[in-house]
N, C-alpha and C positions, 0 to 999 in steps of 0.2 A: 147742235148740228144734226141734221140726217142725214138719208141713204144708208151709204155704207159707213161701217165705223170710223174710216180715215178717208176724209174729203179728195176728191178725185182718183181714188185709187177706185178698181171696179169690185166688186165683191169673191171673185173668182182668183183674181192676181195681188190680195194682200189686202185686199179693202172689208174680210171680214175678220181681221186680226184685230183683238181689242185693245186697248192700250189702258192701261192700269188706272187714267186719268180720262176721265168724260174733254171728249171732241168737244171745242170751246172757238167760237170767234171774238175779239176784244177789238173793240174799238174805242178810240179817245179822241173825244169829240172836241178840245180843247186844241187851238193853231194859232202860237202868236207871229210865227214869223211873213213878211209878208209874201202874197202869193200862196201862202204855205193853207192844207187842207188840213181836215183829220182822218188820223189813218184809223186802215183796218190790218188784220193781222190772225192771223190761222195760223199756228205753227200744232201739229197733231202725230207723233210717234207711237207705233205700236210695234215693240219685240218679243218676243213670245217664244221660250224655248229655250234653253243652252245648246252649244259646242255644234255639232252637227248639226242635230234636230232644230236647228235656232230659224225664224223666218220675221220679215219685218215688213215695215212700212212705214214711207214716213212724205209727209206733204206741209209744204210752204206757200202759204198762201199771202201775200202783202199788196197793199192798194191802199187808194184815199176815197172819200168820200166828195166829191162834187156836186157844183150844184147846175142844171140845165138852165136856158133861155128861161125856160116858164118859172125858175125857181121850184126846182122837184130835185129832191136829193137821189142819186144814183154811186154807186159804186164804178172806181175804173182801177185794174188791178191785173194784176199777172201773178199765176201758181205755177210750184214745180214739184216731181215728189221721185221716189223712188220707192220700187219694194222687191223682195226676193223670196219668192216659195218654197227657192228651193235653196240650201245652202250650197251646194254645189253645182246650180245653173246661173243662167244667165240672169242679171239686174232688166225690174222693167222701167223705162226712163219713160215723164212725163212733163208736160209744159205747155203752155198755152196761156189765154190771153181770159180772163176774170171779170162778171159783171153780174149786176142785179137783173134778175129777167123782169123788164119794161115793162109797167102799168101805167096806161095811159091818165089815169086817176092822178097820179102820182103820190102811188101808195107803195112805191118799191121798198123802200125799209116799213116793215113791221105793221105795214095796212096804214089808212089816217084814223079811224077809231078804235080799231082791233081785227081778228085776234092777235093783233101783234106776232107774224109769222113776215119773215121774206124768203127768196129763191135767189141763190146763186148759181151763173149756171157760166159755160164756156162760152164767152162772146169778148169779139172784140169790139168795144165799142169808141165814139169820139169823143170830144168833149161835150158835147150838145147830149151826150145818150143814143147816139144812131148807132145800130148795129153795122160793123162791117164786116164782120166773118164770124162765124158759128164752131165750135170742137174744140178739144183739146186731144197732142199729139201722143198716141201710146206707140214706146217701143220698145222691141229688144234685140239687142244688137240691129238686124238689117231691114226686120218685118216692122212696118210702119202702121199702125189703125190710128183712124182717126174717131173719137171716141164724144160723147155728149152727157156729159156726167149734171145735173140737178141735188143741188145741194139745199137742204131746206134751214133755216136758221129762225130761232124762235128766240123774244127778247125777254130779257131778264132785268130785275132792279139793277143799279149801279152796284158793280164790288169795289167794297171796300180798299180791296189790299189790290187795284190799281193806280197809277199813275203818281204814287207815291212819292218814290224815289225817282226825278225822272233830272239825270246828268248828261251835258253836253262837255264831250271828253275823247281823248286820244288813247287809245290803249293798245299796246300791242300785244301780239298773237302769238301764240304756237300750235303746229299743227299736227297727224300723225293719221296711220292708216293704212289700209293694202288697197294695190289698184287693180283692176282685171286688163290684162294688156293683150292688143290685136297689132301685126302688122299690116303693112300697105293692100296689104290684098284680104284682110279682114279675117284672116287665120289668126287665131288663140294660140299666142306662145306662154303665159304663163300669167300668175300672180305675184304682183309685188309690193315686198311693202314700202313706205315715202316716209317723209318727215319733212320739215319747216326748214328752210336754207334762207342763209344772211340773218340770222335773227337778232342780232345786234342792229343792222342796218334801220332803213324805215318801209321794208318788203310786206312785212307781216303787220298789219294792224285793222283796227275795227274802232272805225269814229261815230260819234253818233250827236244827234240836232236837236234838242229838245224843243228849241223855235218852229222849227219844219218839221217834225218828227219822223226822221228820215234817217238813214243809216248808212255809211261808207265805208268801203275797206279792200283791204288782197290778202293774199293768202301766197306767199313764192314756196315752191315744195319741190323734192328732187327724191330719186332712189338715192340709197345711200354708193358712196365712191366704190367703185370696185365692178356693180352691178355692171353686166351688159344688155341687161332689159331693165322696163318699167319705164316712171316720167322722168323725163328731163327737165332742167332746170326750168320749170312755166311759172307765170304766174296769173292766178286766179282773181279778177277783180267784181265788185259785185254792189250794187245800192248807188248811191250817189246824196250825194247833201240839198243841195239842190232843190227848192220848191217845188220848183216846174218837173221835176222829177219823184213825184209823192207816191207812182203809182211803181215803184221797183224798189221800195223799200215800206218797212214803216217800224217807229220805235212810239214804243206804248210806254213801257219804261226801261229802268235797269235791267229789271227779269225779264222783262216779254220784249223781244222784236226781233227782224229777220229781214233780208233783203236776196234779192236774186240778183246775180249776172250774166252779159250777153258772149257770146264768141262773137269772132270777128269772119266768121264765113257771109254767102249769100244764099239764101236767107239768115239775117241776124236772129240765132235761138238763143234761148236762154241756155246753160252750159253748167252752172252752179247756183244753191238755194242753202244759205244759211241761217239757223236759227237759235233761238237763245227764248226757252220757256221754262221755267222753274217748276210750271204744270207736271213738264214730264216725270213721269217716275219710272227707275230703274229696279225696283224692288222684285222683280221676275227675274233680271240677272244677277244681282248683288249674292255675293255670297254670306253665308251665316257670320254676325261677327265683325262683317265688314259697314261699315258707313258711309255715305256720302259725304264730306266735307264741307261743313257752311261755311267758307273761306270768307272772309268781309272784301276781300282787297283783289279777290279775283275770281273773273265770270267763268262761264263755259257752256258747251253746246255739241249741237249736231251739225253736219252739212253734207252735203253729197253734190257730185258733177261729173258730169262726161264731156269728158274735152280730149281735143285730137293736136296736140304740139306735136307733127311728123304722122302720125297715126294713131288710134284711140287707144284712150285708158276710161271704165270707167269705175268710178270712186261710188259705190252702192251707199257707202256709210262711213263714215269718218266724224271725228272730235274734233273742237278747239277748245281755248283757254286764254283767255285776257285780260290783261290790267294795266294800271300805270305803274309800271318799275321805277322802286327806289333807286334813287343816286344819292349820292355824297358829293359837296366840295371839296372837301379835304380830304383825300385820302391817306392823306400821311399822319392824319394823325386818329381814323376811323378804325375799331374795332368791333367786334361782335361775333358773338358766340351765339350758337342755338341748336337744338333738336328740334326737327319737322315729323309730322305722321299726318298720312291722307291717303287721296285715293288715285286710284289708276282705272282708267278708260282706255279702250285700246280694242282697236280691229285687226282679228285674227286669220292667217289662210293656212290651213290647216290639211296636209296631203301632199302626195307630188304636186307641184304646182307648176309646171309644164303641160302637163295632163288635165283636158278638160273635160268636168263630169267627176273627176277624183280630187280635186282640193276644196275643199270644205273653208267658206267666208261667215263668219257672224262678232257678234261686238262681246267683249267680257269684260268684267269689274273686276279690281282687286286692290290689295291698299302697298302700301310701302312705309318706310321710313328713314331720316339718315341725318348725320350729324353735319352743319356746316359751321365756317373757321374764317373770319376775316382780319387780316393781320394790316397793321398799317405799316405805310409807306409809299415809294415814290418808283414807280407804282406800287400802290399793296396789293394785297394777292387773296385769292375766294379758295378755297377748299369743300370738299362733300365728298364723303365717306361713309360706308356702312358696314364698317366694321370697326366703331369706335368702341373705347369705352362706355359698359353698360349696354350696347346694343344685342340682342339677340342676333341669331346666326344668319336668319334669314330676313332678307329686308325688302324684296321688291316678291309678292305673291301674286299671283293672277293663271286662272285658267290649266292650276298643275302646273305654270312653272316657277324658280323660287332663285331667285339673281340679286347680286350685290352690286355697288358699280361703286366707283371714285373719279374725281375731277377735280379739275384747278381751271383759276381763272385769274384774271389782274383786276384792279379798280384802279381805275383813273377818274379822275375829276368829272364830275356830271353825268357823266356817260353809265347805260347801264352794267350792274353789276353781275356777273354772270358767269358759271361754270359751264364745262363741257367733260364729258368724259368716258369712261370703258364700261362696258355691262357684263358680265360674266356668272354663270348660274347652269341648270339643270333644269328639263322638265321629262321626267320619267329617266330612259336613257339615252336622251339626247343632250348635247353638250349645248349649250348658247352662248351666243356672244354679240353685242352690239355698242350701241353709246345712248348719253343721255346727256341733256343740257338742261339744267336749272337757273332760274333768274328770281329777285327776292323782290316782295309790294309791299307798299304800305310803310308808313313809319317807324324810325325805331319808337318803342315805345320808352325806354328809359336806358341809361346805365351802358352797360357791352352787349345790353340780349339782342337779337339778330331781328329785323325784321318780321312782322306776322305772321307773312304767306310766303309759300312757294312755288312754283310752277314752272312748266316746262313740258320737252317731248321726250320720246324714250322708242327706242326699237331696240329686237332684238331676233335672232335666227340660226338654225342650226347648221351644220353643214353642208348638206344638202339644200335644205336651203326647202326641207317637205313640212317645216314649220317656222316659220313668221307672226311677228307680235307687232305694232306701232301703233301709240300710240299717244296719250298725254297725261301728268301726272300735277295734281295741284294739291298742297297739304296744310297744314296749321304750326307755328309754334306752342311747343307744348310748352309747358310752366318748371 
């Protein structure tokens, strides 16, 4: 990739934050379904900083590769990103409409002899390759540029560790995060944080085509009960399955793909941009000690969106987590016991958050761990605790704060298995308090031991309400 370090960002508003992993386009040129292209796919993060000092960037880039009347391959695609300078201003939101800049030669990807270099730049184009509008939209909050970003892209050998794993599958989500919220008249009442609502239901998931290679899903999220600001119950839809739909999503494989979604105003913008790249690395937040979780049985990621359910929220940064959740037939006669240890991702607002200029937004890493209990019967019943036998004191760490939580849940027949529960803890001399819901992947492997993985969301806040944590937690059976 060239220009700036992170594709459509400008270099003044986030675009010269480096990201710990070289700026990559992947393409898989490989479409067996009909109609279906091959996709492209940009997914590029750069965070930089803890706690206050923290600042980011991050852009999603998905389209297919087409081919014109003459038979000349071009690019047709839509990018979204977001970045933040400053941790206590305002997010800068971008989107627009993705193409190869036109060689009449029809040398747009990588020349026809060499040097093997293309340009991507902001065009919308048709299916023929005709340009119909030129820029991508930069904003923050009300000041709108329209801006013409050139992105240079130079080819490399095939890699190896593409298209490997590549599964057509239903998985469902969890989501987590702080929103920056405006009322109707576009005054800043506060920060809030959200979470994943109906998660049992079919609200939350992330489907994906390996025939079309194409990507589907939503995202339903709400503030927690009580709140009198932040979002309401919305829900965020994004990608589509769809052939004839190649250029708003694209899935490379397991690790790598991402899709965008539109709102429903006029003009239809895109609203949300979700990604899933293994590329990324967190190794600038992660704390000493702490590890990322190679979970088998379940994914995770970035996303960000600005959407207006009554009036705007938007979401700079936010995580997901998905997989296919075990069930059982019988529950009457299902047991399983296990200890889980992993990680926790989680967007923080940090300050009076009423007061804007003074709450403080960035993302932190931390790990957790906790004992769960599944007892058979008619219903049987899920347990998670962290304060069992053998556990240490503290069992949910992240960003100075250090919370325990427990929950119960039922199993019934087929249906996912899943708890929900209390968070309670300390970070300095604030008190906290929130909930957390876990749900288990993957097979049992033998015997009573519980499931592989675990995962789930997790918020939590102090009285006031001048620090806020949400966000998502996936972990490992230990042995």
């Amino acid at each position: 990739m060239g220009g700036s370090k992170i594709p459509l960002i400008p270099y003044a508003h986030g675009g010269s934050l480096a990201p710990l992993a070289t700026s990559k386009t992947m393409i898989y040129w490989g479409a067996t379904g009909t109609g279906a292209h091959p996709g492209l796919l940009s997914t590029n993060l750069a965070i930089v900083g803890t706690g206050s000092a923290q600042k980011h960037a991050l852009s999603v880039i998905v389209g297919e590769i087409r081919t014109d009347e003459a038979s000349k391959q071009f690019l047709q695609a839509h990018g979204v990103g977001t970045s933040l300078i400053s941790s206590t201003g305002d997010y800068y939101g971008y989107h627009g409409d993705i193409a190869t800049l036109d060689a009449a030669d029809g040398s747009d990807f990588f020349g026809l002899d060499g040097p093997h270099h293309a340009v991507i730049v902001g065009e919308d184009v048709n299916n023929l390759d005709v340009v119909i509008s030129h820029g991508i939209n930069e904003s923050q909050r009300d000041a709108d540029t329209t801006i013409f970003p050139n992105i240079a892209i130079s080819s490399t050998t095939n890699a190896s560790d593409l298209g490997g794993m590549r599964s057509t599958r239903i998985m469902s989500a969890y989501v987590g995060g702080v929103s920056r919220d405006f009322d109707s008249s576009g005054n800043f009442i506060g920060t809030h944080v959200f979470h994943s609502h109906d998660t049992t239901g079919t609200s939350n998931f992330i489907q994906t085509s390996a025939a079309n290679n194409t990507v589907y899903g939503a995202f339903r999220l709400m503030r927690p009960s009580g709140f009198s600001h932040g979002l309401p119950d919305t829900t965020l839809d994004f990608g589509d399955l769809a052939a004839s739909e190649g250029d708003d999503s694209t899935f490379i494989d397991d690790s790598h793909f991402g899709a965008i979604g539109f709102d429903s105003s006029s003009p239809i913008e895109p609203d949300i941009g979700v990604a899933r790249n293994t590329d990324i690395s967190l190794a600038g937040i992660t704390p000493s000690g702490v590890s990322i979780c190679t979970c088998a049985y379940v994914t995770w990621g970035f996303w960000a969106a600005g959407t207006d359910p009554s009036t705007e929220h938007d979401i700079g940064l936010a995580t997901w987590v998905a997989g296919e959740r075990f069930t059982t037939p019988n529950p009457g006669s299902y047991t399983a016991t296990g200890r889980y240890s992993g990680t926790l991702i989680a967007s923080v607002a940090n300050g009076p958050h009423e007061t804007n200029g003074q709450v403080a937004n960035y993302t932190a890493v931390g790990s957790y761990a906790f004992d769960l209990t599944i007892t058979a019967g008619s219903p049987g019943t899920v347990s998670i605790t962290t304060n069992g036998v053998g556990n240490t004191a503290t069992q949910m760490t992240i960003d100075g704060a250090t919370m325990n939580f427990t929950g119960t849940g039922s199993v019934t027949a087929n249906n996912a298995i899943e708890a929900s529960g209390t968070i309670s803890g300390t970070r300095g001399a604030a008190t906290l308090a929130g909930s957390v819901r876990a749900s288990v992947f993957g097979a049992q492997a033998s015997g009573t031991s519980a499931p592989p993985n675990a995962a789930g969301h997790f918020y939590a806040y102090d009285g006031t309400m001048n620090y806020q944590i949400g966000g998502i937690h996936f972990s490992q059976l230990q042995p």
